[in-house]
KOLTI-477049 format. One record per residue: residue in one letter; x, y, z of N, C-alpha, C, CB in turn. Coordinates in steps of 0.2 Angstrom, whole numbers, padded with zeros to 4 digits, always signed. Each point is the difference from the previous one (the first is absolute). Glycine has a CB too. Layout:
# KOLTI-477049
AXYZXYZXYZXYZ/...
END
This chain:
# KOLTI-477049
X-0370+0035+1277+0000-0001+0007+0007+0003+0003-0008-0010-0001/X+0009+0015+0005+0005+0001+0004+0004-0006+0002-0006+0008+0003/X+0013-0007-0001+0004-0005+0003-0003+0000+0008+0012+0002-0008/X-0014+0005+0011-0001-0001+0004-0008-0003+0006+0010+0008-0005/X-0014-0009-0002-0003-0006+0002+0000-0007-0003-0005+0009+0003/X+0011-0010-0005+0001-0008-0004+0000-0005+0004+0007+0004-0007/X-0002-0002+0015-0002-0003+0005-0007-0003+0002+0009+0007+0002/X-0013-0002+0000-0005-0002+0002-0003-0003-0004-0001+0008+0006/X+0001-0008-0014-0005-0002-0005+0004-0008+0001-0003+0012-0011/X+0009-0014+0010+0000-0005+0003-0001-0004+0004+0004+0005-0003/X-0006-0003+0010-0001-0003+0006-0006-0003-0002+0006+0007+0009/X-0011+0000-0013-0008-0004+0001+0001-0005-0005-0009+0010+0004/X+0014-0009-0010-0001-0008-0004+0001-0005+0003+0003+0004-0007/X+0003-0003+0013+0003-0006+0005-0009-0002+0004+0018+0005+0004/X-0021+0000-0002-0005-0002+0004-0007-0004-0004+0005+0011+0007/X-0004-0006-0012-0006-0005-0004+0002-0007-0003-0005+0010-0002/X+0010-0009-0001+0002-0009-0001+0001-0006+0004+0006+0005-0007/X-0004-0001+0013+0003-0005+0008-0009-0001+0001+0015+0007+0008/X-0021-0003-0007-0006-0002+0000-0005-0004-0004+0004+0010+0005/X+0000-0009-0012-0004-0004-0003+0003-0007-0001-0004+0011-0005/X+0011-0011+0005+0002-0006+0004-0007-0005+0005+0013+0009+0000/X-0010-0006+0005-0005-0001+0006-0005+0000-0001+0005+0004+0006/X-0008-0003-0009-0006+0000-0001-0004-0008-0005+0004+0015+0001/X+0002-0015-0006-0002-0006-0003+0002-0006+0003+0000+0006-0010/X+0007-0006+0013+0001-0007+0006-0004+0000+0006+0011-0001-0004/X-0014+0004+0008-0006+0001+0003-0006-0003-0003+0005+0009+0003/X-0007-0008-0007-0006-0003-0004+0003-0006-0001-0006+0010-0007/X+0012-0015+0002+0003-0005+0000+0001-0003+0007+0004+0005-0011/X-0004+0000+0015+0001-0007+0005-0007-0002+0004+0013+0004+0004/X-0018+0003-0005-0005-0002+0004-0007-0005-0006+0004+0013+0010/X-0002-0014-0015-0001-0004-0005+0001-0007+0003+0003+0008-0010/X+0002-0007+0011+0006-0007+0000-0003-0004+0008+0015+0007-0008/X-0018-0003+0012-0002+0000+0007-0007-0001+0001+0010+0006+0002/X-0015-0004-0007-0007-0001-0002-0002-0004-0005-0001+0008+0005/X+0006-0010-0011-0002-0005-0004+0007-0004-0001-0011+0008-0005/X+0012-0012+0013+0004-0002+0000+0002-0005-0004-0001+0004+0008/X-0003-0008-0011+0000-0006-0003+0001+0001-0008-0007-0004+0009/X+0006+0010-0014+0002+0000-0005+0008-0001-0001-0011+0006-0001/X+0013-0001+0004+0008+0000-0001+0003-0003+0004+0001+0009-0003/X-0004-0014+0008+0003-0006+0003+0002-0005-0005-0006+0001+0011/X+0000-0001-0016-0001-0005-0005+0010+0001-0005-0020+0002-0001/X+0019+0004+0002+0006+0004-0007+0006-0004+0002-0003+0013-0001/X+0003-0008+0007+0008-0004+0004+0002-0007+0000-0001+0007+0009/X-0007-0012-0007+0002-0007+0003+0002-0004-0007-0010+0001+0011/X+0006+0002-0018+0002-0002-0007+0008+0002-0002-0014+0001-0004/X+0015+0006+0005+0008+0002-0001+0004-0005+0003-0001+0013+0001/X+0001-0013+0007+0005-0006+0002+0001-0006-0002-0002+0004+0007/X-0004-0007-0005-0002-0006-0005+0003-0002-0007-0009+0004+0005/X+0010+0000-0011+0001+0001-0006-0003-0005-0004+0010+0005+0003/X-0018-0006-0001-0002-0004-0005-0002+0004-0006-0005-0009+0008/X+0002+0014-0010-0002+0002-0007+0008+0002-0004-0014+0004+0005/X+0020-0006-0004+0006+0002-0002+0003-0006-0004+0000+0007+0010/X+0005-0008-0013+0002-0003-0005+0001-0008+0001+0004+0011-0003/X-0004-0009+0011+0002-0008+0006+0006-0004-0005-0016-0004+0006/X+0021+0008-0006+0005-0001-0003+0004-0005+0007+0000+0013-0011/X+0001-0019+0009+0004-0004+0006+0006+0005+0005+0000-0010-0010/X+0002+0013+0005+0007+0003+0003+0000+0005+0005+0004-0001-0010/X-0013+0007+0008-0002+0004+0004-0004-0002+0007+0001+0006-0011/X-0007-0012+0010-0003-0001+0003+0002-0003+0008-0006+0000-0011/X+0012-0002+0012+0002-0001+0006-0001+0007+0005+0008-0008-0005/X-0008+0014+0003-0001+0007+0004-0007-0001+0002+0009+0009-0008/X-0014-0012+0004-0007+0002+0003-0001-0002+0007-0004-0002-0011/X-0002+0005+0014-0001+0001+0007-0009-0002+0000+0012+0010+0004/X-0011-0017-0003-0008-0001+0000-0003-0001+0009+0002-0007-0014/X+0002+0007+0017-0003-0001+0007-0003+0005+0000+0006-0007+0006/X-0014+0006-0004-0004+0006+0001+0000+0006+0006-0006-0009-0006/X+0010+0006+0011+0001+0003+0006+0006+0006+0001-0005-0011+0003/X+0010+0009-0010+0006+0004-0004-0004+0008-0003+0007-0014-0003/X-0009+0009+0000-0003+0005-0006-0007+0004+0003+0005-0009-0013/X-0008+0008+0020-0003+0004+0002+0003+0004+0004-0008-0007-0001/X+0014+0004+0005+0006+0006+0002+0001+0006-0004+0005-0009+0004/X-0001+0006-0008+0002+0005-0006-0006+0006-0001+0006-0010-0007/X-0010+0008+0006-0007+0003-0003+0002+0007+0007-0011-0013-0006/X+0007+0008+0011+0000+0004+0007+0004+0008+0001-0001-0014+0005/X+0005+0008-0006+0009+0005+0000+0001+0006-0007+0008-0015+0004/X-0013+0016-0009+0000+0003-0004-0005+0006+0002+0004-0011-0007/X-0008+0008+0010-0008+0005+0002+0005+0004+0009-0015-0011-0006/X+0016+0009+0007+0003+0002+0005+0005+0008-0003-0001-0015+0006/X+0006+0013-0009+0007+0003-0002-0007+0006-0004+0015-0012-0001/X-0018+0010-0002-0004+0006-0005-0003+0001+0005-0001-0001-0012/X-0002+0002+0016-0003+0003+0007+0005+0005+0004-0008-0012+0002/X+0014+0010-0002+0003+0006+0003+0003+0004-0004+0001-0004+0008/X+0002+0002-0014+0002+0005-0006-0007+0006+0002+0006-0011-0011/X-0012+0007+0010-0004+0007-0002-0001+0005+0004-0005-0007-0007/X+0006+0004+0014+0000+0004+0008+0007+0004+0000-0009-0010+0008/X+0013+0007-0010+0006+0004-0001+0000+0007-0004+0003-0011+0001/X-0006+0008-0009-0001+0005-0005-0004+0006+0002+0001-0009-0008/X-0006+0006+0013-0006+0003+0000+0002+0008+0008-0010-0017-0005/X+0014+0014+0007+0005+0003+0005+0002+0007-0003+0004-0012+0004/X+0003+0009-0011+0002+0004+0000-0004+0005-0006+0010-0008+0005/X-0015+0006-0009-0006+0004+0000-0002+0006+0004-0002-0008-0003/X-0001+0005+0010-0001+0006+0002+0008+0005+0003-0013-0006+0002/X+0017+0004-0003+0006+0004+0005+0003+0004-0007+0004-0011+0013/X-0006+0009-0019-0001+0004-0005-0003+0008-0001+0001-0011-0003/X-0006+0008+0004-0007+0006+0000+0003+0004+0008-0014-0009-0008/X+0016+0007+0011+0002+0003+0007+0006+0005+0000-0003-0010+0006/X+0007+0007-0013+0006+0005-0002+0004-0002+0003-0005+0009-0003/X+0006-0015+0007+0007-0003+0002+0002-0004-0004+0000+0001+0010/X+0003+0004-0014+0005-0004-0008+0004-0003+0003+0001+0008-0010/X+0002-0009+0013+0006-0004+0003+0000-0008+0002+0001+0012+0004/X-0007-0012+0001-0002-0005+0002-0006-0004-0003+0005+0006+0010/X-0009-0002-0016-0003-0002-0005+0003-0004-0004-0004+0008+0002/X+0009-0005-0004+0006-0003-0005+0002-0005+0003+0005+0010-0004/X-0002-0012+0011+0003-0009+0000-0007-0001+0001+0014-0002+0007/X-0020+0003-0004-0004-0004+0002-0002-0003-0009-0003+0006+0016/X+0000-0002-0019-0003-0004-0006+0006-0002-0004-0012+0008-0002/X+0019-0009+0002+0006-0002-0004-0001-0007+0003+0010+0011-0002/X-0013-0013+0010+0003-0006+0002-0009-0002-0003+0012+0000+0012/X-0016+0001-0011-0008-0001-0002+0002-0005-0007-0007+0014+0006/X+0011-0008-0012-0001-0001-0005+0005-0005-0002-0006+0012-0002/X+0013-0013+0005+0004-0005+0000-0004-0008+0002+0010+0011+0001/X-0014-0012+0005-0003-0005-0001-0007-0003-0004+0006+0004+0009/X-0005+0001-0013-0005-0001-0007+0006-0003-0008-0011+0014+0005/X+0017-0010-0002+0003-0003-0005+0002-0006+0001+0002+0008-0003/X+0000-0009+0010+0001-0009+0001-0004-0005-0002+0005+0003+0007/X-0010-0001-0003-0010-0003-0002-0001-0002-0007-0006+0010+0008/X+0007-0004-0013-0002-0003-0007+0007+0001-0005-0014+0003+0002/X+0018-0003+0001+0007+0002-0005+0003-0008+0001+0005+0017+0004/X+0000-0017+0002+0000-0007+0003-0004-0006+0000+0006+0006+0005/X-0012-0004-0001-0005-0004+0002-0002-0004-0008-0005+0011+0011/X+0001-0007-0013-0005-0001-0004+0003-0001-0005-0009+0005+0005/X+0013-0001-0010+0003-0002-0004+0007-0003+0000-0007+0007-0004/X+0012-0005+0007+0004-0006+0001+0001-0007+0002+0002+0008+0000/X-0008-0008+0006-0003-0007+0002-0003-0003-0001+0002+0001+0004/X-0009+0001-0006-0004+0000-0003+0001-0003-0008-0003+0008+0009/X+0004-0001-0011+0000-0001-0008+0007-0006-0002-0005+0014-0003/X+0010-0013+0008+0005-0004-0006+0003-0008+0007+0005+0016-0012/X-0006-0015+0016+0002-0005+0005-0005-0006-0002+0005+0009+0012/X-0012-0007-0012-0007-0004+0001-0001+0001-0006-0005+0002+0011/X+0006+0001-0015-0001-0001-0009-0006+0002-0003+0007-0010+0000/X-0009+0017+0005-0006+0002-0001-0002+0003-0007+0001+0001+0012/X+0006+0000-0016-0002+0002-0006-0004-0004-0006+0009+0007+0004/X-0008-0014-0002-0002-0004-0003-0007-0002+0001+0012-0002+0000/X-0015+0005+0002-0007-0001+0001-0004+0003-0003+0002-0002+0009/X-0007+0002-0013-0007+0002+0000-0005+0004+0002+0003-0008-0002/X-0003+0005+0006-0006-0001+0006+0002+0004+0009-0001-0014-0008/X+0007+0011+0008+0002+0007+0007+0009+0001-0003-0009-0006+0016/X+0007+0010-0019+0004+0005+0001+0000+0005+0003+0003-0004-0007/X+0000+0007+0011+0002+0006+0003+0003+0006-0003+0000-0007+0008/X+0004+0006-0013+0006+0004-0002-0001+0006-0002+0004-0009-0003/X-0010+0010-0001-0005+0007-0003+0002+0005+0006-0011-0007-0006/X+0005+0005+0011-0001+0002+0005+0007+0003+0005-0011-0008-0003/X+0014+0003+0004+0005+0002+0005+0005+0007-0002+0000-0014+0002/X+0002+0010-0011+0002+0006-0002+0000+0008-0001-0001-0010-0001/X-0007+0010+0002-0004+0007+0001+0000+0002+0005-0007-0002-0006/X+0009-0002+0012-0002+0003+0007+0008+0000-0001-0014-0005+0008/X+0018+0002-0009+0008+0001+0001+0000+0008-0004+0007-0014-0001/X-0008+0014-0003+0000+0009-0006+0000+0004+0004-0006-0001-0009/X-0001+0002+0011-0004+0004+0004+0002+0002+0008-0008-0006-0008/X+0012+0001+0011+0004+0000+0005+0006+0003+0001-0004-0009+0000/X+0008+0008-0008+0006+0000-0001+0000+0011-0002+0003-0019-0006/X-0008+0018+0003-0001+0009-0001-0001+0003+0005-0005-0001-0009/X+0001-0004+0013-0001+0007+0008+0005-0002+0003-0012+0002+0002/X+0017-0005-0004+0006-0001+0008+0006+0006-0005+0000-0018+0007/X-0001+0019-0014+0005+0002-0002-0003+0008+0002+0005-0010-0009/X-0011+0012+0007-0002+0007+0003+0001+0000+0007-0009+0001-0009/X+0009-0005+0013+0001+0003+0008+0007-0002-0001-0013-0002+0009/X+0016+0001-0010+0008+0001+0000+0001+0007-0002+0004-0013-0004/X-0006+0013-0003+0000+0009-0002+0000+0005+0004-0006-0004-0007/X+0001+0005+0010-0004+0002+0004+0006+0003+0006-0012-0007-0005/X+0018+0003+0006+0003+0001+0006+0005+0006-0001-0002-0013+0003/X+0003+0013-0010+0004+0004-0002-0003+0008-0002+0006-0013-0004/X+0000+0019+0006-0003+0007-0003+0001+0000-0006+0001+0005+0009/X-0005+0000-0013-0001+0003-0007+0006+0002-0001-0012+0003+0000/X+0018-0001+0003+0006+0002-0003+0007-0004+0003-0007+0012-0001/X+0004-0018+0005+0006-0006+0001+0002-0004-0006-0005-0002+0010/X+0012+0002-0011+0002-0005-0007-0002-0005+0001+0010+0004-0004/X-0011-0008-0001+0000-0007+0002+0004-0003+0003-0005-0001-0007/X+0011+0000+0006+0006-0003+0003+0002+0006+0004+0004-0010-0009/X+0001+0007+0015+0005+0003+0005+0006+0005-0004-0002-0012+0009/X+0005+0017-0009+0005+0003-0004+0006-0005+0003-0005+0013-0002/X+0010-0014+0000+0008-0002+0003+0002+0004+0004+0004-0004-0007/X-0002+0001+0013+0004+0005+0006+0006+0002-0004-0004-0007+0012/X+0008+0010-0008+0006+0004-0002+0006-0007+0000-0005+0013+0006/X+0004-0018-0001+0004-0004+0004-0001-0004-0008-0001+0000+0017/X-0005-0002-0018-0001-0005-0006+0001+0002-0006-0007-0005+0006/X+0008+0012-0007+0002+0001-0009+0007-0001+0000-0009+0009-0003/X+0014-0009+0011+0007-0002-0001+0002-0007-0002+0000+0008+0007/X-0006-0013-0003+0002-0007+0000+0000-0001-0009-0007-0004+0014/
END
């Protein structure tokens, strides 16, 4: 492949990952919005921490009020509802060929996927609520995959920003090779 279509080969990677993205949190939220009650079940046991080690020391964190943990839930289907209208956005302004505005719009899309299941779900999830200690609802598989998967298409549309003959880093100014 030429340098001088590396660019472009890029963008469509950025487009197709940022879409396929979008595509699976879309389906995940509209799951989560028509068969609301399976993964209500998930969340309301994570908070909870009953299938967990119910270690004295940890179990003060658990959140059993059902009106909490239907929040959370809520608050979960919600944030992956615009992640994916986000994503789904900078999808099409991909395929439109406005790399530019493609680029922040799916970086902020795909950064609320990392919070969602990077922070979210495995930092809080897995180790605040002791989700790893479960059997039964753990999440951590899962989150994990969708963090990868996330974490690759934010690093391809980063890429993507840059030309086929840009160094990776800045050179030293003149003023800074004196300092």
């Amino acid at each position: 492949m030429s340098t001088s279509h590396a660019p472009r080969a890029l963008s469509l990677a950025a487009a197709v990952l940022t879409g396929t993205v979008a595509l699976y949190i879309a389906l995940v939220a509209f799951g989560n919005i028509t068969d609301f009650g399976t993964n209500q079940a998930f969340v309301q046991h994570v908070l909870a921490m009953d299938t967990t080690f119910k270690d004295d020391d940890l179990m003060w964190r658990a959140i059993t009020d059902k009106g909490l943990e239907n929040t959370a839930y809520v608050a979960i289907i919600v944030w992956e509802t615009l992640a994916a209208l986000v994503l789904i956005a900078g999808t099409v302004l991909w395929f439109r060929r406005d790399d530019g505005r493609a680029r922040r719009v799916s970086t902020y899309g795909l950064l609320m996927l990392v919070l969602l299941f990077g922070a979210g779900f495995i930092g809080i999830g897995g180790e605040w609520f002791s989700m790893w200690q479960s059997k039964t609802w753990n999440g951590l598989d899962a989150a994990t995959r969708v963090l990868v998967l996330t974490g690759l298409a934010l690093v391809v549309v980063q890429l993507s920003g840059r030309s086929a003959t840009e160094p990776a880093t800045e050179p030293a100014t003149e003023a800074a090779r004196k300092d």
